[in-house]
TORZA-535924 format. One record per residue (C-alpha): residue in three letters; x, y, z. Coordinates in Angstrom, 1 decimal. Each point is the difference from the previous one (the first is absolute). Layout:
REM residues N
+-----+--------+--------+--------+
|   r |      u |      v |      w |
+-----+--------+--------+--------+
| ALA |      X |      Y |      Z |
...
+-----+--------+--------+--------+
END
This chain:
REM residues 340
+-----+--------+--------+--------+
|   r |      u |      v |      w |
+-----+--------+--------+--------+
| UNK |  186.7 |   10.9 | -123.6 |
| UNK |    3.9 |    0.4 |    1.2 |
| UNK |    2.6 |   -0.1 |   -2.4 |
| UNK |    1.9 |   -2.8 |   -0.7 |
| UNK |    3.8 |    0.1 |   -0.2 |
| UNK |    2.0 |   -0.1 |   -2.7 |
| UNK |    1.4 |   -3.3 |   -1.2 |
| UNK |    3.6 |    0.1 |   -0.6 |
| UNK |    2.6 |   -3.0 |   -1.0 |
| UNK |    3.6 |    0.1 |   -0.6 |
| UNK |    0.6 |   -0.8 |   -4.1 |
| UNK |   -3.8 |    0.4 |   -0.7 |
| UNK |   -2.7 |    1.5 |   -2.9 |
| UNK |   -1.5 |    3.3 |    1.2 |
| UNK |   -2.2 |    2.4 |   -1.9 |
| UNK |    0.1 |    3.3 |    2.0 |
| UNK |   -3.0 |    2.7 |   -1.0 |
| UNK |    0.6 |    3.5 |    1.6 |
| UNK |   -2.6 |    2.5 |   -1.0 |
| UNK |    0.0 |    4.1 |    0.4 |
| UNK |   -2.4 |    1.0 |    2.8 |
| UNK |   -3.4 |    0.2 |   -0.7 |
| UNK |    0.7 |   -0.7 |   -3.5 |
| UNK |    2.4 |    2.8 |   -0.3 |
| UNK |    3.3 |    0.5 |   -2.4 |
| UNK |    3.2 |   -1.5 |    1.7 |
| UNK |    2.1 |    1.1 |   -3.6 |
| UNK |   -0.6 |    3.6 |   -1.1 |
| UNK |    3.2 |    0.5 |   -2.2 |
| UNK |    3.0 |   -1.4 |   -1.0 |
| UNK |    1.9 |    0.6 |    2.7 |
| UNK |   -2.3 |   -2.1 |    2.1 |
| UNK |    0.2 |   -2.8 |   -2.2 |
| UNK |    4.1 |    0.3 |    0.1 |
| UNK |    0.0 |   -0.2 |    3.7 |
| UNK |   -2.0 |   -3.0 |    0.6 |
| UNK |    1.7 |   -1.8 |   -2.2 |
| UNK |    3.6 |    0.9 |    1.1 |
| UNK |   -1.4 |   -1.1 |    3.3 |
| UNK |   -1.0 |   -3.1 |   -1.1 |
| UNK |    3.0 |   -1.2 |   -2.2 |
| UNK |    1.8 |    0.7 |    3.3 |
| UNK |   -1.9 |   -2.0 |    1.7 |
| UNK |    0.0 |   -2.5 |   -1.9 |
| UNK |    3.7 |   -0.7 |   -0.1 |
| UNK |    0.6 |    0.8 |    3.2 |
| UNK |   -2.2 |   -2.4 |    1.6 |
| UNK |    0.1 |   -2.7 |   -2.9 |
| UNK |   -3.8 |    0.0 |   -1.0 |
| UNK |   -0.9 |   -0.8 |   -3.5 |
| UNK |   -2.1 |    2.3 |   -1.8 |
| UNK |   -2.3 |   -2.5 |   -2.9 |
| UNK |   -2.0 |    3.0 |   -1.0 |
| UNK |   -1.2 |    3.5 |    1.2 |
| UNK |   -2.4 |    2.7 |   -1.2 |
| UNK |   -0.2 |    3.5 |    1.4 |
| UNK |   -3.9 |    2.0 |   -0.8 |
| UNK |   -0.2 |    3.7 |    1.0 |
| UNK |   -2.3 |   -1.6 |    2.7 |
| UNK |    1.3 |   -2.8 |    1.2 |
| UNK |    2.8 |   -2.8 |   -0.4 |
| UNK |    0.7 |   -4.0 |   -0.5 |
| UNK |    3.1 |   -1.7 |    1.1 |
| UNK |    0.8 |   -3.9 |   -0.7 |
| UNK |    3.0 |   -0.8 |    2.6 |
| UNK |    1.3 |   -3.0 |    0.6 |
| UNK |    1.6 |    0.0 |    3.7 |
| UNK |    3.4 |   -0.3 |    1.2 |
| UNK |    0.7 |   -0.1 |    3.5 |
| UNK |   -1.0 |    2.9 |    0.4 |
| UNK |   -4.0 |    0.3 |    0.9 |
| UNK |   -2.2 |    1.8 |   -2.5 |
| UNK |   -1.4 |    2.4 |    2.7 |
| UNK |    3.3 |    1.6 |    1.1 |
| UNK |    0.8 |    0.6 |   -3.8 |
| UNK |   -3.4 |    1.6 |   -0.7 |
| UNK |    0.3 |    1.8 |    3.3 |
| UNK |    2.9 |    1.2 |   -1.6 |
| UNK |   -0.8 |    0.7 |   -3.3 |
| UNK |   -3.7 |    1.8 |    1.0 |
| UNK |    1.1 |    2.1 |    2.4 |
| UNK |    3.0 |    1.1 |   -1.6 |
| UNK |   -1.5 |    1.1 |   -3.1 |
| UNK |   -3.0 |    1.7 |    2.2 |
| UNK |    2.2 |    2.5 |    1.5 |
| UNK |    1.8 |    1.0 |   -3.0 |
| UNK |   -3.7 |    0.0 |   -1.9 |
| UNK |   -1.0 |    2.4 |    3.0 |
| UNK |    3.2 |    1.6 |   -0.5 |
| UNK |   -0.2 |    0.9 |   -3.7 |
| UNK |   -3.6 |    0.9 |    0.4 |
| UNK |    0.1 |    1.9 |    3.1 |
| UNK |   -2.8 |   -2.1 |    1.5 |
| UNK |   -0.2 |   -1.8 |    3.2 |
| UNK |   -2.0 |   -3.1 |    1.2 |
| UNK |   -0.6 |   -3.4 |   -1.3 |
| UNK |    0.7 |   -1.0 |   -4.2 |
| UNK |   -1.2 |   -3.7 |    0.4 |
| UNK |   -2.7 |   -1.8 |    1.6 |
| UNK |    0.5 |   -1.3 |    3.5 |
| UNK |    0.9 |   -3.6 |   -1.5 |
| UNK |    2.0 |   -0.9 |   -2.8 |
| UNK |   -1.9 |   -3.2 |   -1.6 |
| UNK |    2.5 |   -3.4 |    0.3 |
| UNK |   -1.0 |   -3.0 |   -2.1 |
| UNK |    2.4 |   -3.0 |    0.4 |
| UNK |   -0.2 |   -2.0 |   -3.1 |
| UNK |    0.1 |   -3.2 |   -1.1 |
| UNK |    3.2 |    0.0 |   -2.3 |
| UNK |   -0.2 |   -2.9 |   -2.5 |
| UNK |   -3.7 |    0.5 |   -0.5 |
| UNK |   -0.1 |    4.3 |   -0.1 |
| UNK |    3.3 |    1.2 |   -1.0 |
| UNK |   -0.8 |    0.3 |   -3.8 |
| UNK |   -3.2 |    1.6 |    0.7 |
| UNK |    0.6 |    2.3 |    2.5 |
| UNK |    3.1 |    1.6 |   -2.1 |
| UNK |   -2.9 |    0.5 |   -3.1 |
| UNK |   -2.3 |    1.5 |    2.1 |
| UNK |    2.3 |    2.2 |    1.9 |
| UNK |    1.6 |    0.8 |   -3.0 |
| UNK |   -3.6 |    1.0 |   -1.7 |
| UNK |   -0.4 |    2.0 |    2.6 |
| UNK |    0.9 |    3.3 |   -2.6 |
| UNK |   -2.3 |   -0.8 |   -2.4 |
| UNK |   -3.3 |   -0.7 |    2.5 |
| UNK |    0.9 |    3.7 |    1.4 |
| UNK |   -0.1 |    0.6 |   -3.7 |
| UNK |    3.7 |    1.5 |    0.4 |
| UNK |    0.6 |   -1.5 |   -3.2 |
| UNK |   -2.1 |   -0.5 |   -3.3 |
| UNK |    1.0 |   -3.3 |   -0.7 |
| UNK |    2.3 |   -3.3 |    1.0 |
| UNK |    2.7 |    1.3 |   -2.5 |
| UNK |    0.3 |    2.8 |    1.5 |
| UNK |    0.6 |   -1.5 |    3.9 |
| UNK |    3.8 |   -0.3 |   -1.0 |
| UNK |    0.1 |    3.2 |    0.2 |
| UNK |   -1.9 |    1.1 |    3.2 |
| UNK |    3.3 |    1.2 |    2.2 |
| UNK |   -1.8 |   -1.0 |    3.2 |
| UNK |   -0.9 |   -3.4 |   -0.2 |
| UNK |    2.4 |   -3.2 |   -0.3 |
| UNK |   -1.0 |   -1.2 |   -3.2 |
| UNK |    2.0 |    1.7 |   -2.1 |
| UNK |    2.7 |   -1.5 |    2.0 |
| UNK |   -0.7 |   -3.6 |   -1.1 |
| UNK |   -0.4 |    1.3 |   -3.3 |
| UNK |    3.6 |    1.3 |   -0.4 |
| UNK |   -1.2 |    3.7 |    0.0 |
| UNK |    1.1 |    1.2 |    3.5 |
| UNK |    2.5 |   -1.3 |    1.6 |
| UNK |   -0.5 |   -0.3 |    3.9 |
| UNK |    3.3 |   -1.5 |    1.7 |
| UNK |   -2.8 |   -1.1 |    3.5 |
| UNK |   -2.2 |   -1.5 |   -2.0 |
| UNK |    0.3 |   -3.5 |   -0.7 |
| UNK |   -1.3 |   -0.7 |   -3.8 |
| UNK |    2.0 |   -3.6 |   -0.3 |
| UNK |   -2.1 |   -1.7 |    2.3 |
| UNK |   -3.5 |    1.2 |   -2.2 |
| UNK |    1.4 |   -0.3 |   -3.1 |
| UNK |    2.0 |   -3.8 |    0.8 |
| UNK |   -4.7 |   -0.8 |    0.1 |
| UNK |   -0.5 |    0.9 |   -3.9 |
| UNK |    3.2 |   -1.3 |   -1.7 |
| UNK |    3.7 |   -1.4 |    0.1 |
| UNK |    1.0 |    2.8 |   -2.9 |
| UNK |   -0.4 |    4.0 |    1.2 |
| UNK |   -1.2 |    1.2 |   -3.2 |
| UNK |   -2.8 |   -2.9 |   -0.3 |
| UNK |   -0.7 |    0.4 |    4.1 |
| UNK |   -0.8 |    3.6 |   -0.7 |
| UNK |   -2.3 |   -0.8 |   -2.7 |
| UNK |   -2.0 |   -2.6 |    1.8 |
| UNK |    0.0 |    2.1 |    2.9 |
| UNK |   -1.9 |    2.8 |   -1.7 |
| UNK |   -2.4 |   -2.2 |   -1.6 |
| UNK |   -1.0 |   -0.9 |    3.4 |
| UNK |   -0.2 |    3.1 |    1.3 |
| UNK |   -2.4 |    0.9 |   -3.3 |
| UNK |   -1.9 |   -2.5 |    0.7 |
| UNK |   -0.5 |    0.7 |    3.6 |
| UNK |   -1.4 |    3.6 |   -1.1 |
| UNK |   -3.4 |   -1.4 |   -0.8 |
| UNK |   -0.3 |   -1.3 |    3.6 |
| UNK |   -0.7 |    3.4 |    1.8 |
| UNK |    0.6 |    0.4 |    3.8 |
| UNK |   -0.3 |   -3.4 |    1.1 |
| UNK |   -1.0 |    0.6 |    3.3 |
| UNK |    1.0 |   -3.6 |    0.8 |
| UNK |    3.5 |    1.2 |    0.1 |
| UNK |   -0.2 |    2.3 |    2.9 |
| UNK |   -3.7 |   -0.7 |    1.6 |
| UNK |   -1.4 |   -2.6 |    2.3 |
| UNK |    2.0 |   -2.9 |    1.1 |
| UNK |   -2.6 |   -2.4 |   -0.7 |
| UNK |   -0.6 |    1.2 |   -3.3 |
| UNK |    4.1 |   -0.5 |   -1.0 |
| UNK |    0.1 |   -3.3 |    1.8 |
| UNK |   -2.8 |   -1.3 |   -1.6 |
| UNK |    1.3 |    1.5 |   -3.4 |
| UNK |   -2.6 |    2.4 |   -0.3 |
| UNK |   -3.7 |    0.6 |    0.4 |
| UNK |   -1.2 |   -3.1 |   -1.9 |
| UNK |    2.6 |   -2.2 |    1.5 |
| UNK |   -2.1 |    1.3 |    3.3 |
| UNK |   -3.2 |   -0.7 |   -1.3 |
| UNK |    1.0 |   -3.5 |   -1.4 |
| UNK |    1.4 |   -1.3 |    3.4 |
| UNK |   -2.9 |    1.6 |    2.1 |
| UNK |   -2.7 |   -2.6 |   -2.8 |
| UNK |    2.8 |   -2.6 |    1.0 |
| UNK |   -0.3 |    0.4 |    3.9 |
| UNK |    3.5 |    0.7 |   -0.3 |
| UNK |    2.3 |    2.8 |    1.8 |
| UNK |    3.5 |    1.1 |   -0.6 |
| UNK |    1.8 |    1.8 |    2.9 |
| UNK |    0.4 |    4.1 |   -0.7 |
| UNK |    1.5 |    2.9 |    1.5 |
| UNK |    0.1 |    3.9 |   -1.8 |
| UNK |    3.5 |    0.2 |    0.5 |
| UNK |    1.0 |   -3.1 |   -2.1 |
| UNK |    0.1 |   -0.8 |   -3.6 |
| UNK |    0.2 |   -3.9 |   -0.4 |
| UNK |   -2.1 |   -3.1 |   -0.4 |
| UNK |   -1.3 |   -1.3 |    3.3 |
| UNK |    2.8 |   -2.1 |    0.8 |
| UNK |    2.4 |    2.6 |   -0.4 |
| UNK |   -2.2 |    2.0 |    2.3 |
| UNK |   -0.1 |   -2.6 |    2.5 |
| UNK |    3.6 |    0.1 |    0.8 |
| UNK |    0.7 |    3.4 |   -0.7 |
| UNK |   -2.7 |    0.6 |    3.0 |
| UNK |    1.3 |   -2.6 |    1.8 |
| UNK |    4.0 |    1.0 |   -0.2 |
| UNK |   -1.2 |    3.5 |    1.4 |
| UNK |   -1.8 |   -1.4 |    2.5 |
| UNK |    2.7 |   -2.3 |    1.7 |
| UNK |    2.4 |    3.3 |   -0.2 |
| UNK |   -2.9 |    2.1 |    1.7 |
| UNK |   -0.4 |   -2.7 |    2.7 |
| UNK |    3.7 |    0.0 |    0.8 |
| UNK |    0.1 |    3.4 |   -0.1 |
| UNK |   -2.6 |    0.2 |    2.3 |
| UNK |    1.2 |   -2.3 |    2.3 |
| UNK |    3.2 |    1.4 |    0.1 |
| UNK |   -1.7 |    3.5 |    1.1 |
| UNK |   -2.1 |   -1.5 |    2.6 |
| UNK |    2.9 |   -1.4 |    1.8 |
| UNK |    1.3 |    3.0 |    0.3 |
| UNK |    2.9 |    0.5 |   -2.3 |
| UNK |    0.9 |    3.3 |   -0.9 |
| UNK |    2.9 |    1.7 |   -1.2 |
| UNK |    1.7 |    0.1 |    3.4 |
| UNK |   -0.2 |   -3.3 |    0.3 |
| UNK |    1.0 |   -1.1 |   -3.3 |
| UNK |    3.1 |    2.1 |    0.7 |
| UNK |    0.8 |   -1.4 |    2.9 |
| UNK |   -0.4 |   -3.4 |   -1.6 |
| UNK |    2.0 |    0.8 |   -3.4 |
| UNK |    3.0 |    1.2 |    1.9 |
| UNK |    0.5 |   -3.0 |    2.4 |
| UNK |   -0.2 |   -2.0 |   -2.8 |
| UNK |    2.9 |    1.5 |   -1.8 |
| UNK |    1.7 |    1.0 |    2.9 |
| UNK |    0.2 |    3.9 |    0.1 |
| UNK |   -1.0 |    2.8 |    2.0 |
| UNK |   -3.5 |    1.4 |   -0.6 |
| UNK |    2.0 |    3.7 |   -0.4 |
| UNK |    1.6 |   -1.4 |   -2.6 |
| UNK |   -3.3 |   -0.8 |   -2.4 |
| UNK |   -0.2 |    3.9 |   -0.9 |
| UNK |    2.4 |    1.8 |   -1.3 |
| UNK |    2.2 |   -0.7 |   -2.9 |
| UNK |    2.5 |   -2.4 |    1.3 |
| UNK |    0.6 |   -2.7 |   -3.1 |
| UNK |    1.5 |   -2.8 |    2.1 |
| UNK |   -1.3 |   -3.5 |   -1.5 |
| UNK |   -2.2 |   -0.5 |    3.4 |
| UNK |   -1.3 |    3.0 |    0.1 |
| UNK |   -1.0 |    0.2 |   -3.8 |
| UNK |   -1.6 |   -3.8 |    0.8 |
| UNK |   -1.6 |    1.2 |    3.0 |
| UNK |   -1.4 |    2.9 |   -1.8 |
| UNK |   -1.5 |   -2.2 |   -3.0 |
| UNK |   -1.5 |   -2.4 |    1.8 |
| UNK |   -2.1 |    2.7 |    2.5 |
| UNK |   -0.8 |    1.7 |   -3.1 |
| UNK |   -1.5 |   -3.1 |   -1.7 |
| UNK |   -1.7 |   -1.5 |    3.0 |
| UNK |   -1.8 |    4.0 |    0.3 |
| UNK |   -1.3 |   -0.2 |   -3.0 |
| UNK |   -0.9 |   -3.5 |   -0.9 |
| UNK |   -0.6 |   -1.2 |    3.5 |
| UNK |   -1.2 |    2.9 |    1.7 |
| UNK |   -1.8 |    1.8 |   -3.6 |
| UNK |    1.8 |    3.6 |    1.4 |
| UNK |   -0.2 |    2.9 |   -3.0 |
| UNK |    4.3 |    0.3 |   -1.1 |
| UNK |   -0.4 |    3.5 |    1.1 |
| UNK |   -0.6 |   -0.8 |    3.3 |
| UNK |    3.1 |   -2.6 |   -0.5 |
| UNK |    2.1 |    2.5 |   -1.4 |
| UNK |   -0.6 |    2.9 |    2.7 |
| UNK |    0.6 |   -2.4 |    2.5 |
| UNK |    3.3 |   -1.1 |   -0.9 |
| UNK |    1.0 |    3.3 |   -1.9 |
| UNK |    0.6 |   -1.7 |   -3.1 |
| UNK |   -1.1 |    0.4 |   -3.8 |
| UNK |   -3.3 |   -1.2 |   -1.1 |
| UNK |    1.6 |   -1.7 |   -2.9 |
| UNK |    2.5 |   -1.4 |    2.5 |
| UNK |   -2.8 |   -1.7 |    1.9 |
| UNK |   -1.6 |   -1.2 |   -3.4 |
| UNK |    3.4 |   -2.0 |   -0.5 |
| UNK |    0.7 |   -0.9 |    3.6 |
| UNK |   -3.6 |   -1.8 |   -0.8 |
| UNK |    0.6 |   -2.0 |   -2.8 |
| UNK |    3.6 |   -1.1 |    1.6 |
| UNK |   -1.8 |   -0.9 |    3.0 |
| UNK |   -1.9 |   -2.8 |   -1.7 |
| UNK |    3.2 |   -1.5 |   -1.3 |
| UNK |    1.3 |   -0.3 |    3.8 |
| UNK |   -3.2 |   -1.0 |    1.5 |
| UNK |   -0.5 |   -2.8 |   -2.4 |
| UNK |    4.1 |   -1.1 |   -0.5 |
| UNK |    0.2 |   -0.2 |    4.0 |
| UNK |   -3.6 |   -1.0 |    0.8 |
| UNK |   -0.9 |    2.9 |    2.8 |
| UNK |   -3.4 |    0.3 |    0.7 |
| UNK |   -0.8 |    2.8 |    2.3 |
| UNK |   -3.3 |   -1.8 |    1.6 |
| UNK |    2.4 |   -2.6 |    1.5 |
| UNK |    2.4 |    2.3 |    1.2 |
| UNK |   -2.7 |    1.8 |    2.0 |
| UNK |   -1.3 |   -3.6 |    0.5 |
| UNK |   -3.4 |    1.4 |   -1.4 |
| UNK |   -2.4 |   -2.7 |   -1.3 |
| UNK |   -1.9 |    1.0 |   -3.0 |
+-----+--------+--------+--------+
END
């Protein structure tokens, strides 16, 4: 069966999974564990993710981001690769550290938020990393002890979690850990980060009760939710896939999207690359940017080579694109006059 791809949505829950290949260690020392994670506090900051909760295993990892503006796949295309080569690097070794695919979950929020933070965060103590919950605070590679006031992470956002157990720090803390105690009789709870009907349906008895009922809840592997919330997550992606189809098979390409962005603003198509910082050109530059990667779905490297420009620029020139298109109303299918 093909793979399908990736979810993503702009100020969304995602659990991200990467594991070692063929079960392999992706941390071998200190050094490793330094590296990733001055990667990802950079990361994080840069692009204006929030980290909920993290745990790094000698074999594999857990991530709970919620998105910016920035999609989850160019910052784990990022943050993967980057810490690859210097793994290879350290280790003189060569070839792949990861599987193929990262796993992507995207998450219902109000429902999974509180969970997903104690079982990432349990993570240490499964892999039997630790001997106990009291001693989690203290497990350097794993965000816990960051809520708990024992690290201090300046990327990782700790407010948000702790704003769930309490209106005082020192008696959010404390209800904090009791929950994560108590979640340390649960085990693995594959419901978490297995089948999409088994999360939707909360779980392998909610299943079995709706099948006696006749009933059915709409599921997907790559979603966390109640059916509902599946529903229009699946639906959302679909009527952005359509357009983006549509778009493709009318035959816009980057050419044409240049040619298009600079009669709008009124410039030479020279002047799109280079470095000039004149207010069209800057507006001209934006808006192709944004229409490449959220009309078109083009990689930012691609965007970035093209126009000789930063990657983080073209992040930006992304985010400040949807400001424009939305202030001034532009849609790029009616300027083409292509009917979706």
């Amino acid at each position: 069966m093909p793979r399908q791809a990736r979810i993503d949505a702009p100020c969304a829950l995602h659990h991200i999974i990467a594991r070692g290949i063929e079960r392999s260690k992706i941390f071998l020392e200190d050094a490793d564990y330094a590296d990733f994670l001055r990667r990802l506090g950079h990361l994080m900051l840069q692009t204006e993710t929030k980290c909920f909760a993290w745990a790094l295993i000698p074999n594999h990892l857990h991530l709970l981001f919620k998105s910016g503006n920035v999609p989850i796949a160019t910052i784990m295309r990022r943050l993967l690769t980057g810490y690859a080569t210097g793994f290879n690097r350290r280790h003189q070794r060569s070839g792949h550290l990861f599987q193929n695919r990262y796993k992507s979950i995207l998450c219902q929020e109000d429902i999974y938020l509180k969970e997903l933070v104690r079982y990432i965060h349990l993570n240490p103590l499964r892999a039997r990393l630790v001997g106990d919950v009291n001693a989690l605070s203290d497990y350097p590679y794993a965000g816990h002890g960051a809520i708990m006031g024992r690290q201090i992470n300046e990327w990782q956002t700790t407010d948000t979690i702790l704003a769930l157990f309490g209106n005082k720090l020192s008696q959010a803390r404390y209800n904090y850990f009791e929950y994560v105690a108590a979640g340390a009789e649960l085990g693995r709870q594959p419901s978490l980060t297995g089948g999409g009907l088994i999360r939707s349906a909360g779980g392998w008895a909610g299943v079995q009760l709706l099948r006696k009922a006749g009933g059915f809840q709409k599921s997907d592997e790559r979603i966390l939710g109640d059916g509902d919330f599946v529903e229009s997550v699946l639906a959302e992606a679909g009527e952005k896939m359509t357009r983006r189809f549509g778009l493709n098979g009318k035959g816009l390409n980057l050419d044409q999207l240049q040619q298009t962005v600079v009669a709008l603003v009124g410039i030479n198509p020279e002047e799109l690359v280079g470095a000039s910082k004149a207010r069209k050109v800057v507006k001209a530059r934006i808006l192709f940017c944004y229409w490449a990667v959220r009309e078109l779905g083009l990689p930012m490297t691609e965007i970035a080579q093209r126009l000789k420009i930063a990657l983080p620029t073209v992040s930006v020139a992304v985010q400040k694109g949807e400001q424009i298109v939305r202030g001034e109303g532009l849609d790029i299918g009616n300027m083409l006059n292509v009917n979706i």
